[in-house]
C-alpha positions in Angstrom: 0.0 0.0 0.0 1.7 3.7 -1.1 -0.3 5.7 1.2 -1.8 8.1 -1.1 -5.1 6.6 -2.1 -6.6 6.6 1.4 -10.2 5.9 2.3 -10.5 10.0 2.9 -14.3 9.5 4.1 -15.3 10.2 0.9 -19.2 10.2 1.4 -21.6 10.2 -1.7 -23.8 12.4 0.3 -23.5 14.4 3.2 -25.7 12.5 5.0 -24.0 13.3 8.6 -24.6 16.9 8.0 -28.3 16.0 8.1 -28.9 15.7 12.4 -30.8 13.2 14.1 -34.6 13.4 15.3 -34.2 16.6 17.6 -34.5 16.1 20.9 -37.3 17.4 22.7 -39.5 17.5 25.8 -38.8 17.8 29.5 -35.7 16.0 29.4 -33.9 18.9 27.4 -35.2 21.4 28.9 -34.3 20.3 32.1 -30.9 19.8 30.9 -30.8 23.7 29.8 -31.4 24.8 33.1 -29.0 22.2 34.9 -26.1 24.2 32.1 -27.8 27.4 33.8 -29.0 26.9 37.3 -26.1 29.4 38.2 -28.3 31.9 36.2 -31.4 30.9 37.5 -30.2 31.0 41.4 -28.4 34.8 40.9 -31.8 36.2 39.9 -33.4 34.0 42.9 -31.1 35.9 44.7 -30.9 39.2 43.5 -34.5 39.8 43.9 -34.8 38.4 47.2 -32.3 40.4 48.3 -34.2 43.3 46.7 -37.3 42.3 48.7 -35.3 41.7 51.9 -33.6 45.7 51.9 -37.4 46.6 51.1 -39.2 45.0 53.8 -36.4 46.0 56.5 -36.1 50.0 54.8 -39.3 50.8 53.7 -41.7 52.8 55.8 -44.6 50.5 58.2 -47.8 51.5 56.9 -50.8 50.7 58.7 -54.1 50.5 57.5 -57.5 51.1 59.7 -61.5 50.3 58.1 -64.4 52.3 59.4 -67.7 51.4 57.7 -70.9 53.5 57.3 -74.7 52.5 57.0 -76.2 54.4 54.5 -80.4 54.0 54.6 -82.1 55.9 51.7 -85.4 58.0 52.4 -88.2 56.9 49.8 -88.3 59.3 47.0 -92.2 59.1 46.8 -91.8 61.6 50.4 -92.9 65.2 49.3 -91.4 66.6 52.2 -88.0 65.4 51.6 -87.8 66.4 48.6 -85.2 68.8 48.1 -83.3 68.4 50.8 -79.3 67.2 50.5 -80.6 63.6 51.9 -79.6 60.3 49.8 -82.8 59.4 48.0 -83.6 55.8 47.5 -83.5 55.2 43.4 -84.2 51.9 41.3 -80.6 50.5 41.3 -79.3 50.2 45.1 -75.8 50.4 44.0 -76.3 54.1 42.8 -77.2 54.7 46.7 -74.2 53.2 47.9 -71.7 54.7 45.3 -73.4 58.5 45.9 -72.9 58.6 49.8 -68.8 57.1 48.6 -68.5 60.8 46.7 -70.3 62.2 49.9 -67.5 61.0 52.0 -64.5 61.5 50.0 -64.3 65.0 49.4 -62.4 68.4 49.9 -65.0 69.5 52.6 -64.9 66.4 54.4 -61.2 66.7 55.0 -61.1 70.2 55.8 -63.3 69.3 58.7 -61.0 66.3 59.4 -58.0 68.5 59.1 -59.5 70.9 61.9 -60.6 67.8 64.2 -57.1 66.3 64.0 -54.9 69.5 64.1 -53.0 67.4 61.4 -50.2 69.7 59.5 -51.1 67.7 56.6 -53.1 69.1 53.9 -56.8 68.3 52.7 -55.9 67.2 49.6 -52.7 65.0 51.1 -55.7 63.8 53.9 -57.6 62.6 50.4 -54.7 60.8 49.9 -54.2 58.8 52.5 -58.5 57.7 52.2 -60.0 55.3 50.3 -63.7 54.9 50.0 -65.3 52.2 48.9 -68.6 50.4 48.5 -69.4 47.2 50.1 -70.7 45.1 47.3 -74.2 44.2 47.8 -74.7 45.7 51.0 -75.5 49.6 52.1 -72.1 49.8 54.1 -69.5 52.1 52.4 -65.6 51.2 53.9 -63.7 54.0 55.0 -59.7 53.0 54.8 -57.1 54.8 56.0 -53.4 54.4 55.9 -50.8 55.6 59.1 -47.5 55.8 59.6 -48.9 54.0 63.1 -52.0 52.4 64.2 -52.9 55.0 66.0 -52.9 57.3 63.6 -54.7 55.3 60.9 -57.3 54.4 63.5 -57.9 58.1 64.1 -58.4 59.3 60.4 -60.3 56.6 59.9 -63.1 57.2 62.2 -62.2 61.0 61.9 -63.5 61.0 58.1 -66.1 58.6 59.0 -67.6 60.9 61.6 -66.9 64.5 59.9 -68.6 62.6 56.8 -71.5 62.6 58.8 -71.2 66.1 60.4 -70.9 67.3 57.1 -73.9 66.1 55.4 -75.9 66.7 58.7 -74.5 70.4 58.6 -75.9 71.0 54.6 -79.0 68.9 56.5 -79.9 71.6 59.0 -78.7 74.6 56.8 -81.4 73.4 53.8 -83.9 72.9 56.8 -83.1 76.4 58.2 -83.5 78.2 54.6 -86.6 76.3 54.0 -88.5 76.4 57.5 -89.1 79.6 57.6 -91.3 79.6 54.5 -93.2 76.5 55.4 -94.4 78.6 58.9 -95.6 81.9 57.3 -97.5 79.8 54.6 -99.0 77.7 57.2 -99.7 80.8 59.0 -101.6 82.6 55.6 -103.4 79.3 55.2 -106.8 79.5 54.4 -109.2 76.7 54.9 -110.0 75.1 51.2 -107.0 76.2 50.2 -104.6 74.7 47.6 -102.7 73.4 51.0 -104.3 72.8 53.8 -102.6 74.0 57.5 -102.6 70.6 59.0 -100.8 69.1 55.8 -97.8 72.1 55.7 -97.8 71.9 60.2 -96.8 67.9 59.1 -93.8 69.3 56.8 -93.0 71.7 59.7 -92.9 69.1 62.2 -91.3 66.7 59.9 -88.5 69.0 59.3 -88.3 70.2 63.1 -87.5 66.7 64.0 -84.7 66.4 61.7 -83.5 69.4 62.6 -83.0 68.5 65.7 -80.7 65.4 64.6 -78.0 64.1 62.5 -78.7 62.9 58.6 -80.8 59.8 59.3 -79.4 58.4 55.7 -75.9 57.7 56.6 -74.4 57.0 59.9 -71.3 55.3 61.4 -72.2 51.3 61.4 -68.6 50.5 62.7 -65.9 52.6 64.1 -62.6 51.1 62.9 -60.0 49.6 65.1 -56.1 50.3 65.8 -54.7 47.2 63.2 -52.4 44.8 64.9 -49.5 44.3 62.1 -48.8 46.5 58.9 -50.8 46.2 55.8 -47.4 47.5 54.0 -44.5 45.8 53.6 -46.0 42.0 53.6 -42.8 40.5 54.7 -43.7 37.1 53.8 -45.9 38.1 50.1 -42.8 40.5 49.5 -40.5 37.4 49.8 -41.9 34.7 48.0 -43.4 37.4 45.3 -39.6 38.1 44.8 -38.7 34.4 45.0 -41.0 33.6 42.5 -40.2 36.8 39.9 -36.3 35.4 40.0 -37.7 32.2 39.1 -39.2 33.2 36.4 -36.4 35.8 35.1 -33.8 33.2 35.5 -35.5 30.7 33.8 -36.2 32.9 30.8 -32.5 34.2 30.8 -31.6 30.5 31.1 -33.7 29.7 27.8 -32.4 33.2 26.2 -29.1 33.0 26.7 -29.4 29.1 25.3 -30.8 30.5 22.2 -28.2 34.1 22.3 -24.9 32.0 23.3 -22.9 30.9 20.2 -20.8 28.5 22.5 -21.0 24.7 22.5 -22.1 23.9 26.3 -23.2 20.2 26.2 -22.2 17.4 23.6 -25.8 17.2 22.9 -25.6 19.9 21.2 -23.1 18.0 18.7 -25.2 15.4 18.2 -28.3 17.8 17.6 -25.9 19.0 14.5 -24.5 16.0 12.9 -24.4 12.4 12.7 -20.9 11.6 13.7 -19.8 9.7 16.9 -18.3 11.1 20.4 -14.6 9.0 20.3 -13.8 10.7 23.5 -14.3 12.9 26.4 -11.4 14.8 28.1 -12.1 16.3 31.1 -11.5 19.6 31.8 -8.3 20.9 33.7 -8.6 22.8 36.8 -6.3 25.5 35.5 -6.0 27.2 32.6 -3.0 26.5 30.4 -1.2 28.9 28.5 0.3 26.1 25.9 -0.5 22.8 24.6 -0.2 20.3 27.7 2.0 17.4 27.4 1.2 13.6 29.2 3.1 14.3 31.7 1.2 17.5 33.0 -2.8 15.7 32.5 -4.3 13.4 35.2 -4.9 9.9 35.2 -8.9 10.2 33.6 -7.4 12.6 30.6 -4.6 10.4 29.7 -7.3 7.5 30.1 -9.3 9.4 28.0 -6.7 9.6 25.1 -6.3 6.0 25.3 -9.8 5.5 25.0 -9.3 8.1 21.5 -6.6 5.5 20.6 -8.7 2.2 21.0 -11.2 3.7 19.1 -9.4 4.7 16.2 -7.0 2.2 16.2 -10.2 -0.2 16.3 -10.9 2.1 12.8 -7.2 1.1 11.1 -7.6 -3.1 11.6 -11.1 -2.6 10.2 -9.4 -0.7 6.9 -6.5 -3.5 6.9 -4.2 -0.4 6.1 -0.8 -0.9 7.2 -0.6 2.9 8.5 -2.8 5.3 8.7 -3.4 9.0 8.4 -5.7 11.4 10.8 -5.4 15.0 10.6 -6.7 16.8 14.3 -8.0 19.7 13.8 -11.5 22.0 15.1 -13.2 25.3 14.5 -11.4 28.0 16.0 -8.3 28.2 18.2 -8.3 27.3 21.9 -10.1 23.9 21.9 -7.8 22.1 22.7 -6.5 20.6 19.3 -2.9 20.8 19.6 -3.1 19.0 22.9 -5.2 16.3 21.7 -2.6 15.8 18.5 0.1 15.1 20.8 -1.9 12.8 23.4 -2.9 10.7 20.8 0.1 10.7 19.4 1.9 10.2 22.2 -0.6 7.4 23.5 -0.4 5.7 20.2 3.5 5.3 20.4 3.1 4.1 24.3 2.0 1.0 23.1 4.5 0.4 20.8 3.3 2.3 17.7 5.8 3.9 15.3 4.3 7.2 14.9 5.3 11.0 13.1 3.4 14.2 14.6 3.5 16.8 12.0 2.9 20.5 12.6 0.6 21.2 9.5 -0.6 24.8 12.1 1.9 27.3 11.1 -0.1 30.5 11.9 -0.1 29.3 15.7 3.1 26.7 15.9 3.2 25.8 19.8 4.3 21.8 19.7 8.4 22.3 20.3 7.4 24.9 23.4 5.1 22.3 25.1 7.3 19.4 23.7 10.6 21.6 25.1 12.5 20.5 21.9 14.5 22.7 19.2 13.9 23.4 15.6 16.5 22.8 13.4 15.0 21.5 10.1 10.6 21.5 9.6 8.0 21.4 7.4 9.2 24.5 5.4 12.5 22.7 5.0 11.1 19.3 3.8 8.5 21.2 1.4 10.6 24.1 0.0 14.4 23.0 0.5 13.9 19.2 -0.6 15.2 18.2 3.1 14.8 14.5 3.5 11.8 13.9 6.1 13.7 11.9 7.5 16.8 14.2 8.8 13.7 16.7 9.9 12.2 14.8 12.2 13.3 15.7 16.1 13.0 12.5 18.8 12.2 13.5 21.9 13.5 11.5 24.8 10.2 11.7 27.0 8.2 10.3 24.7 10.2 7.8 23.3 12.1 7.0 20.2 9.4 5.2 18.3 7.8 9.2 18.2 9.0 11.7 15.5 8.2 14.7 15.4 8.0 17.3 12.4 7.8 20.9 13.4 7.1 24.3 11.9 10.0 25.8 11.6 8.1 29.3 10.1 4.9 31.0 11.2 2.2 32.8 8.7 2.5 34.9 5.8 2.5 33.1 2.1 4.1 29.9 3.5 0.4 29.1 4.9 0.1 27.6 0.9 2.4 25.2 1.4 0.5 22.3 1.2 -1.6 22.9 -1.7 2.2 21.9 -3.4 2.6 18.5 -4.7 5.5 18.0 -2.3 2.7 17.7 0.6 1.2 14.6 -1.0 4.8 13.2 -1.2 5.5 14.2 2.9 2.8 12.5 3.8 3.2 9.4 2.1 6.9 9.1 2.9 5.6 9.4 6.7 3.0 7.3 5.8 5.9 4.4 4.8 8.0 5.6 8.0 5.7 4.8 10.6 2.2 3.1 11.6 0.3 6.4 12.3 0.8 9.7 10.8 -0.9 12.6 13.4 -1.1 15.9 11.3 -1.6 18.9 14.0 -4.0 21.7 11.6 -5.0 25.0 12.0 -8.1 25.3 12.6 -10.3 25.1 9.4 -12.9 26.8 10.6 -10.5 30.1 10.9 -8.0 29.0 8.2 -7.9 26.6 5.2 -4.1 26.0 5.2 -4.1 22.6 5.7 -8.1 21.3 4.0 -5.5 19.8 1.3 -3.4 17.5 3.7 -7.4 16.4 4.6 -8.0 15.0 1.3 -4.9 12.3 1.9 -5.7 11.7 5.4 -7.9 8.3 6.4 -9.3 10.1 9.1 -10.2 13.6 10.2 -10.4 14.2 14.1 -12.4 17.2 15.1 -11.8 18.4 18.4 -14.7 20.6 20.3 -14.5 22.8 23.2 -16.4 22.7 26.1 -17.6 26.7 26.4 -14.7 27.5 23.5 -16.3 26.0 20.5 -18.5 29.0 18.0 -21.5 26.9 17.4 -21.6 29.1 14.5 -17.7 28.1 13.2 -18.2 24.5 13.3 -21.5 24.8 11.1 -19.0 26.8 8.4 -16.7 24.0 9.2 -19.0 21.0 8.7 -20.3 22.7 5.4 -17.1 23.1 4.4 -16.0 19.2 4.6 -18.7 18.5 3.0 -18.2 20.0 0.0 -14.9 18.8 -0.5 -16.6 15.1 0.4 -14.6 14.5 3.3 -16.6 13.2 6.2 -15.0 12.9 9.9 -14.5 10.3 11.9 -16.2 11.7 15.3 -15.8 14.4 17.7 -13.3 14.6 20.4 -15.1 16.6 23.3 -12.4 18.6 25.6 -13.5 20.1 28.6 -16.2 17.6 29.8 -17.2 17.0 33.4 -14.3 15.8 35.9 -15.2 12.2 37.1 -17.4 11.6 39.9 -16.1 10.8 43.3 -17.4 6.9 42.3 -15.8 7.0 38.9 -12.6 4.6 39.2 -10.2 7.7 37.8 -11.2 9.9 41.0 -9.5 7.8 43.5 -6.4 7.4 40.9 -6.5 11.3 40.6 -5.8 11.4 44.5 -3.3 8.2 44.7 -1.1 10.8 42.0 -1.9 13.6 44.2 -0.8 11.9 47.4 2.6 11.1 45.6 3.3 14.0 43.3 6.9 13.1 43.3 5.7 10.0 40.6 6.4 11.1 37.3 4.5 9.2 34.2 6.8 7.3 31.8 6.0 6.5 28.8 5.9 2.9 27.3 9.0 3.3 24.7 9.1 -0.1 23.2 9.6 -0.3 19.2 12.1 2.3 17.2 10.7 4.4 14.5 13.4 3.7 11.2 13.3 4.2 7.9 12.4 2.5 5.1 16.1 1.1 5.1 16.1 0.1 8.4 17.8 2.4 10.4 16.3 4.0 13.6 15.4 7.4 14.0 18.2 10.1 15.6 17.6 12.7 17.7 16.6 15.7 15.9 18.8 17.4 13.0 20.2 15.7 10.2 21.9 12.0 9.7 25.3 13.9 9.7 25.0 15.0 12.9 
């Protein structure tokens, strides 16, 4: 086998562009807000907090009900008429509603103002009143609000009673103007008249005897009592009112920033998008690294997650019956991951006694011989431009073992990013191809660059690497549409940054054996020599005349 007429993943039709049956229901939706119960509990907490600093700063109101009876006259009486009495009409609400207006009023408080020597003004009095009719009774509810209950006891009962006074004041002052005309004409009365003495001496005495009391239509029914707690701040509606408005703004920023954020969160989300395989799962590191991390600086469940990568595609290779094989790592956008997982697999590969090449196909963003710790002396640019035999290029490091080459960039961007749309890429990669057992090509990512989408069409597989929180959503759909149309199809995703295992995952009590005895350095398995086609075993970076 030459090496150049790989399987590529040539695929008639895109079909793994086309995802699976969308998942829906409770199930993802529950999962959105596990990714954002963070979310969800800050606005839980913010408003509460809101409502807590309310309820302790705000101002105790009080709130105090007086109620009045009001008892139309009939409004057949023709010596009522006239008079500023409520009148009994066809709809009994009309009553009720009228002596409401009769209470709440500029008068009213000016009276009440007087009665409480209160440095308020009528019109703030008004404020603090609400009148209100009693449905389907003749009781109209005089609330008041205090800053005590004292105090909203007292205006209570205070516009209750100078309600009263008032209308019983316009009583006798209508009585007054009118009495005095009733008596001379009952006086002048002549017997036959139109009116007869005895029927205007009623009217007198009618009006006499209400003279003498208050307004028999409206009276005090209840006066209202001091009020044992505040009406204002509800502690306990003010709390779980607030509890339940973070609830609902956290769960609708937790379904809006699902639908706003570009980012990969869950590897469901992959699978939502295409119809390739998860090979692996790496977890995520508890710091931040600067550079591409090397075996020796990942715990026990990473590295066992690169050698489950390994198995997998490994598994792939005896199912071609290829004597080597080709996969070219690569992602979206920078910062995944990728270079890290090139040299773990790599490096995982040759710990079981694989020959294998890495080669640094990423020269916008070259970052293997810093994490690697190894120096440059002949790389790709040499091997492509100045006919450098790949062989005298490729650098050995003593780590990793001597079955594991390693070609470098030895130049970063500018026109040298078109380097391998030359023939004399198709030729490097089959002469690594003949090397060695596995060739690992390092890209740039394709979803940012296209440097290397020509090394992908010689490659058996393509690895594409996601990142937990790092991955553009948006990117990967560009780079998946991009594959396609050059008919390449990947083998599977690997996912960086999952979950760390669970205290009853097997890896967590490895994790804290290695952390018990830092001083144990991991060693690679170096068993097999990577050598030429002629035999002879690879050197130590530089050149055979070295």
């Amino acid at each position: 086998m030459d090496g150049l007429n790989p399987n590529q993943r040539r695929a008639g039709t895109a079909d793994w562009l086309q995802p699976p049956e969308e998942e829906t229901g409770l199930r993802r939706y529950v999962q959105t807000l596990r990714e954002r119960v963070w979310l969800v509990a800050a606005a839980v907490l913010i408003t509460t907090g809101i409502a807590v600093l309310y309820v302790v700063t705000a101002s105790k109101v009080y709130e105090a009900t007086a109620d009045l009876l009001v008892t139309p006259v009939p409004g057949t009486d023709t010596a009522l008429s006239g008079l500023p009495l409520i009148h009994q009409s066809s709809d009994p609400t009309r009553d009720v509603e009228t002596a409401a207006q009769l209470v709440r009023n500029v008068d009213v408080a000016n009276r009440v103002k007087e009665a409480t020597d209160s440095p308020l003004s009528p019109r703030a009095l008004l404020e603090k009143v609400a009148v209100e009719p009693v449905a389907q009774s003749n009781i109209v509810a005089v609330t008041a609000e205090g800053g005590s209950p004292t105090e909203a006891r007292d205006l209570a009962n205070a516009f209750a009673a100078e309600a009263v006074a008032e209308q019983t004041a316009q009583l006798h002052a209508a009585i007054d103007r009118t009495l005095p005309g009733l008596q001379a004409r009952a006086k002048a009365a002549v017997p036959g008249g139109p009116t007869s003495k005895r029927a205007l001496r009623a009217t007198i005495t009618t009006l006499e005897t209400l003279r003498s009391g208050p307004d028999p239509t409206i009276s005090t029914q209840t006066k209202a009592d001091a009020p044992s707690a505040p009406s204002s701040p509800k502690t306990r509606l003010s709390i779980a009112g607030a509890v339940l408005a973070g609830l609902v703004l956290g769960i609708g920023g937790a379904f809006a920033s699902q639908l706003l954020d570009p980012r990969l969160r869950r590897e469901e989300q992959l699978k939502r998008l295409y119809r390739l395989p998860i090979l692996a799962r790496i977890p995520r590191k508890q710091r931040r690294a600067a550079k591409p991390l090397p075996p020796t600086e990942l715990s026990l469940a990473q590295l066992e997650a690169y050698r489950t990568l390994r198995g997998t595609l490994a598994a792939s290779r005896r199912a071609s019956g290829s004597d080597s094989s080709a996969i070219l790592v690569t992602g979206s956008s920078s910062s995944e991951g990728k270079t890290t997982t090139a040299i773990n697999l790599a490096s995982s590969l040759a710990s079981v006694g694989h020959s294998v090449i890495l080669i640094e196909a990423d020269l916008r963003r070259p970052a293997i011989a810093e994490a690697l710790d190894v120096q440059v002396k002949f790389g790709i640019e040499s091997v492509l431009i100045d006919s450098v035999a790949l062989q005298d290029a490729l650098v050995a490091t003593s780590t990793l073992g001597s079955n594991f080459g390693l070609l470098l960039a030895d130049y970063a961007g500018g026109w040298i990013s078109d380097l391998f749309s030359l023939p004399a890429a198709r030729e490097m990669i089959a002469e690594a191809r003949r090397l060695a057992d596995y060739v690992i090509v390092d890209s740039a990512p394709l979803g940012d660059v296209i440097d290397a989408l020509p090394l992908a069409s010689y490659m058996d597989e393509v690895l594409l690497v996601a990142g937990i929180g790092k991955t553009d959503l948006r990117k990967l759909s560009h780079l998946g549409e991009l594959l396609a149309e050059h008919g390449i199809k990947p083998a599977g995703f690997a996912v960086v940054g999952t979950p760390k295992p669970k205290r009853s995952d097997y890896h967590y009590y490895a994790d804290r054996q290695r952390r018990r005895h830092p001083q144990e350095k991991l060693e690679p398995l170096t068993s097999g020599d990577l050598s030429d086609a002629a035999g002879q075993p690879l050197r130590s970076g530089g050149s055979q005349s070295e």
